[in-house]
N, CA and C atoms as an extended XYZ file, in Angstrom:
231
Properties=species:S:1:pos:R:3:atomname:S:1:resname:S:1:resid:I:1 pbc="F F F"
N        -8.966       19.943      -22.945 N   UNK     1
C        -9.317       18.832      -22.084 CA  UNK     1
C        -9.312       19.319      -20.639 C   UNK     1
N       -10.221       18.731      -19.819 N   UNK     2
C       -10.494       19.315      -18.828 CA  UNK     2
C       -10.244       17.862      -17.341 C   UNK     2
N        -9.841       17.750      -16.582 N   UNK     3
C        -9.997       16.760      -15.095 CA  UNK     3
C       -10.336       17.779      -14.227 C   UNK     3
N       -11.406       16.526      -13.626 N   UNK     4
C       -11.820       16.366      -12.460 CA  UNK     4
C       -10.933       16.131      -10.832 C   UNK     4
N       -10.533       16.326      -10.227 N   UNK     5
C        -9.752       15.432       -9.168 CA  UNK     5
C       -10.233       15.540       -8.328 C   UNK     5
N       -11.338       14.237       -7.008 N   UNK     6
C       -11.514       14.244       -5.949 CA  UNK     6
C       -10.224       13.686       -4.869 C   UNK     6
N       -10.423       13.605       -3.894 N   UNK     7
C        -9.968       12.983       -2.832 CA  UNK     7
C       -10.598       12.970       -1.299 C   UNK     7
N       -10.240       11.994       -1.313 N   UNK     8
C       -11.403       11.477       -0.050 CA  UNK     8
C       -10.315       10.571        0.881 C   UNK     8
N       -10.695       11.512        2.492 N   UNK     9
C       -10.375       10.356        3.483 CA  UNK     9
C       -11.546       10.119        4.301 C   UNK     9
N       -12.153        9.025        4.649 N   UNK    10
C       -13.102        8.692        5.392 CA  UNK    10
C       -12.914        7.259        5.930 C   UNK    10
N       -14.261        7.140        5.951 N   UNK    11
C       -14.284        5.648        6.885 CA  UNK    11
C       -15.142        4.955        6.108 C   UNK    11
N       -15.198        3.398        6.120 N   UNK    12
C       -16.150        2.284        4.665 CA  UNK    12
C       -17.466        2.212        6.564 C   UNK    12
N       -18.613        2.303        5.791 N   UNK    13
C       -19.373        2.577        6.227 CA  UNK    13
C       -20.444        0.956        6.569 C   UNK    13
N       -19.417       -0.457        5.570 N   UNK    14
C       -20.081       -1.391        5.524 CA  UNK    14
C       -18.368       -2.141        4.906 C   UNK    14
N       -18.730       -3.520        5.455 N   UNK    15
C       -17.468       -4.073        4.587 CA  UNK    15
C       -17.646       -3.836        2.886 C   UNK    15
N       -16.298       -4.175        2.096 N   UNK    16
C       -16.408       -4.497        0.924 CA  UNK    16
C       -17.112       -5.191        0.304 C   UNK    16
N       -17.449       -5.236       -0.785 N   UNK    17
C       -18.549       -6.175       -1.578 CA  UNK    17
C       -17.446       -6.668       -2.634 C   UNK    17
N       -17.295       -7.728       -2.722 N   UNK    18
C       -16.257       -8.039       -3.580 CA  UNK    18
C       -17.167       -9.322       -4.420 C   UNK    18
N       -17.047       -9.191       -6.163 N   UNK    19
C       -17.760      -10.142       -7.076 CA  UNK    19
C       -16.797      -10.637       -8.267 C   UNK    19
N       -16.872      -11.631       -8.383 N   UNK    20
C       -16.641      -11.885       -9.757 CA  UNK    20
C       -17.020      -11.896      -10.624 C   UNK    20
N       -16.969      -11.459      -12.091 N   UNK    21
C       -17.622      -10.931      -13.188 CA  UNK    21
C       -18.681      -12.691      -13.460 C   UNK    21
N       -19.561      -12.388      -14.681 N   UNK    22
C       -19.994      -13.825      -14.839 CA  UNK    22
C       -18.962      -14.527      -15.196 C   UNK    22
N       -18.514      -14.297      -16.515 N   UNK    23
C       -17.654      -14.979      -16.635 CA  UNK    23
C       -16.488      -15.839      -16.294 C   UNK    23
N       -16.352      -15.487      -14.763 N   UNK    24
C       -15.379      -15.821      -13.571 CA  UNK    24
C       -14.129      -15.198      -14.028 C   UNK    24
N       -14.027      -13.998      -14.909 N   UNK    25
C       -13.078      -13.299      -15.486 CA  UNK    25
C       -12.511      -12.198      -14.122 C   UNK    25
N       -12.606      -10.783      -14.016 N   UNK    26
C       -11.469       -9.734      -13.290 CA  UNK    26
C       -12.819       -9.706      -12.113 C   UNK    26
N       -12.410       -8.958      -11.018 N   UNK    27
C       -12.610       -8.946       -9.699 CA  UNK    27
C       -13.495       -7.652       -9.887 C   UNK    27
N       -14.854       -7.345       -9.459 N   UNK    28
C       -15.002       -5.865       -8.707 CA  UNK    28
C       -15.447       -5.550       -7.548 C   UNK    28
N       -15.467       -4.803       -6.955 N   UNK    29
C       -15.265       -4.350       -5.553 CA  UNK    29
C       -16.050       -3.349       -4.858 C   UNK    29
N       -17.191       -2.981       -4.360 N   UNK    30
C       -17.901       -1.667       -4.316 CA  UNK    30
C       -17.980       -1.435       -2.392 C   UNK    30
N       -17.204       -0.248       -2.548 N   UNK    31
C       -16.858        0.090       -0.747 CA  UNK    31
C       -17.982        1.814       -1.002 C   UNK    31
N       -18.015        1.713        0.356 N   UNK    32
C       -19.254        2.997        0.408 CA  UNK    32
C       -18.448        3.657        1.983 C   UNK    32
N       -18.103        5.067        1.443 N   UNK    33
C       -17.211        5.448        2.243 CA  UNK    33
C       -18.008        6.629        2.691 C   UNK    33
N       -17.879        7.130        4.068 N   UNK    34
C       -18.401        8.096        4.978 CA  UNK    34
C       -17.393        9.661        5.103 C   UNK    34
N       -17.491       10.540        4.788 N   UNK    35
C       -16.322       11.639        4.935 CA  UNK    35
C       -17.245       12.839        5.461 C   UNK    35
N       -16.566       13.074        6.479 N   UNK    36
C       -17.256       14.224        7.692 CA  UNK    36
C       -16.560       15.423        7.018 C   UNK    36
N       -17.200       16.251        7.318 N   UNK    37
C       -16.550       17.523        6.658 CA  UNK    37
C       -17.153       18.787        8.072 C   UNK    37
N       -16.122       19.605        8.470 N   UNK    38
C       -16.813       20.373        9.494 CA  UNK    38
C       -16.289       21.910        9.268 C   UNK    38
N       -16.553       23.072        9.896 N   UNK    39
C       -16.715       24.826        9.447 CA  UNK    39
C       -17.180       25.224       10.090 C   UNK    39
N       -16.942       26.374       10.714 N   UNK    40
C       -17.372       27.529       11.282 CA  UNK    40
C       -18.243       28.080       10.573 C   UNK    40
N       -19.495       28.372       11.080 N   UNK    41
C       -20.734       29.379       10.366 CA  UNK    41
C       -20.215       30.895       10.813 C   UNK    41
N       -20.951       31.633       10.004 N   UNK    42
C       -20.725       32.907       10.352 CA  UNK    42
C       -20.447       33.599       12.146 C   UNK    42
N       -21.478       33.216       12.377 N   UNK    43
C       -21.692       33.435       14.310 CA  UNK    43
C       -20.726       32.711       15.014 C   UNK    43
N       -20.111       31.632       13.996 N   UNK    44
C       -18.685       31.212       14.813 CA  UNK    44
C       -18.914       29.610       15.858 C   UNK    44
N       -20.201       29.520       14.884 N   UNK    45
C       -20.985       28.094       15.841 CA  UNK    45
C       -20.224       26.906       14.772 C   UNK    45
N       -19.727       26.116       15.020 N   UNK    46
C       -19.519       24.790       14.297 CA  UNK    46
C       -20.392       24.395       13.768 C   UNK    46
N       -20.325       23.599       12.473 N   UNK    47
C       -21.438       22.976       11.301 CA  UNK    47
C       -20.580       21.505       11.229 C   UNK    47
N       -21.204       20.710       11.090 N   UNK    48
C       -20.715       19.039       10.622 CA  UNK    48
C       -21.756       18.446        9.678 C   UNK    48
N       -21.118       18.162        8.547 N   UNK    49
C       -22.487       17.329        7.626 CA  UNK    49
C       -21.127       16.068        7.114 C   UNK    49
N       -21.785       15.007        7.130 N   UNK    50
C       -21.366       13.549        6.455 CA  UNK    50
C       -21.874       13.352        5.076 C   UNK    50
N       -20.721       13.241        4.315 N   UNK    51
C       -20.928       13.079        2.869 CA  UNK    51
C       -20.665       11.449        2.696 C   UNK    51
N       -20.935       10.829        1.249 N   UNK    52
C       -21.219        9.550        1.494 CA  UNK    52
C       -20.866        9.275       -0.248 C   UNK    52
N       -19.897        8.591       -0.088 N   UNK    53
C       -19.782        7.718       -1.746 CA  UNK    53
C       -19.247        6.364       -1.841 C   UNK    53
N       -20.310        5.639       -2.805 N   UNK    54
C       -19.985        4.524       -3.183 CA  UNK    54
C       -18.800        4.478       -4.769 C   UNK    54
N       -17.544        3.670       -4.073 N   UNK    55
C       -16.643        3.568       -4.881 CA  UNK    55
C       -16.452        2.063       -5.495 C   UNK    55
N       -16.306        2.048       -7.107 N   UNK    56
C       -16.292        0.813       -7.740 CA  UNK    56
C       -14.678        0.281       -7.588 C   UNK    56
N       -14.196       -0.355       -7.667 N   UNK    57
C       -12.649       -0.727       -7.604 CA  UNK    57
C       -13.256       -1.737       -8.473 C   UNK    57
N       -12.014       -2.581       -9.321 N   UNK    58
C       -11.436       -3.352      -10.657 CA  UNK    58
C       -10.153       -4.258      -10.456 C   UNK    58
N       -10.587       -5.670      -10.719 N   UNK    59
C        -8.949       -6.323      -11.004 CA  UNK    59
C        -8.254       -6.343       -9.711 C   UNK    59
N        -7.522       -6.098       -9.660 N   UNK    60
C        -6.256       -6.578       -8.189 CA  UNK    60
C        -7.008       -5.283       -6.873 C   UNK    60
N        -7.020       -4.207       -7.532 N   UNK    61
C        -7.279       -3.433       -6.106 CA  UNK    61
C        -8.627       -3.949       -5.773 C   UNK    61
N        -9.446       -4.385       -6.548 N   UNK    62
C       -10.696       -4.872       -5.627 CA  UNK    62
C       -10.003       -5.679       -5.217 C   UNK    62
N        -9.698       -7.136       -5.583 N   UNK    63
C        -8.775       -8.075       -4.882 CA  UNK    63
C        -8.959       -7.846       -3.398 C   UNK    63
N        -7.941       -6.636       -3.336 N   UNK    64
C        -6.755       -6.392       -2.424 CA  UNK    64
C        -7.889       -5.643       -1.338 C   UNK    64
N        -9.219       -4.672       -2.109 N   UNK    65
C       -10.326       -4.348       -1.132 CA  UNK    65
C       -10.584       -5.235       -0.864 C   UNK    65
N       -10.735       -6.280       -0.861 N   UNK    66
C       -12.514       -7.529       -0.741 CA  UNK    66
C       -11.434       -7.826        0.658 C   UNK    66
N        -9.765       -8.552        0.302 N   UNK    67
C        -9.223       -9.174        1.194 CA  UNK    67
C        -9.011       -7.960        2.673 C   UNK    67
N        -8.849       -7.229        2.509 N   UNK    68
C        -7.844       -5.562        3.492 CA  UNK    68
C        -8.887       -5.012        4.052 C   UNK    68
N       -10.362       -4.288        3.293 N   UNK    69
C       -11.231       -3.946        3.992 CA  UNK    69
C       -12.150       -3.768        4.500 C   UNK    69
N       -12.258       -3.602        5.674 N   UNK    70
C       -13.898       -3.871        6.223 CA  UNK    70
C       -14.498       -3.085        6.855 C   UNK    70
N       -15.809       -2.752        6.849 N   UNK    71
C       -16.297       -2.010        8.026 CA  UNK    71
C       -15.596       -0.976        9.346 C   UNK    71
N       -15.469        0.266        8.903 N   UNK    72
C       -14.964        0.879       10.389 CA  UNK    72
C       -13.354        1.697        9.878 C   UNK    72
N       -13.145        0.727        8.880 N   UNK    73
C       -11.527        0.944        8.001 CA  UNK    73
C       -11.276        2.368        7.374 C   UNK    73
N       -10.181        3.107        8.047 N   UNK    74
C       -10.096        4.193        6.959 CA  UNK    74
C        -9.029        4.219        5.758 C   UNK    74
N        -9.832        4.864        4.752 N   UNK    75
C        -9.307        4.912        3.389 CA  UNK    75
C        -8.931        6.435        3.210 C   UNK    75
N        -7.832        6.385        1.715 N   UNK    76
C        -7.830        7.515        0.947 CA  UNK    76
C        -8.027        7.125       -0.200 C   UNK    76
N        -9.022        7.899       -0.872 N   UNK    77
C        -9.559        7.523       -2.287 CA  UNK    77
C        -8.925        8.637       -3.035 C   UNK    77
């Protein structure tokens, strides 16, 4: 068996999207987070590229996204 493990600190790039299932059953939550990443190139010149992921959250932590975050907010995923 094999894992994966990311981690991410960035910034939500838009508030939370927070829904209730049809059923008016568990909570989900979709935040779209911004993470800068920066390096020295060879010649010693700085590089910056912005990476970008949309994260689903479930149940209480969407909840707790929809209510906590918004736009501008930094996270660790």
């Amino acid at each position: 068996m094999s894992h994966n493990l990311f981690q991410f600190i960035g910034n939500l790039t838009r508030d939370a999207d927070l829904r209730q299932s049809e059923n008016g059953g568990s909570s989900r939550a979709l935040i779209d987070i911004a993470v800068n990443r920066a390096w020295r190139a060879q010649g010693g010149e700085r590089q910056e590229v912005t990476d970008y992921f949309r994260i689903k959250c479930f149940g209480a932590l969407a909840d707790n996204a929809g209510k906590y975050l918004g736009k501008g907010s930094k996270v660790f995923v």
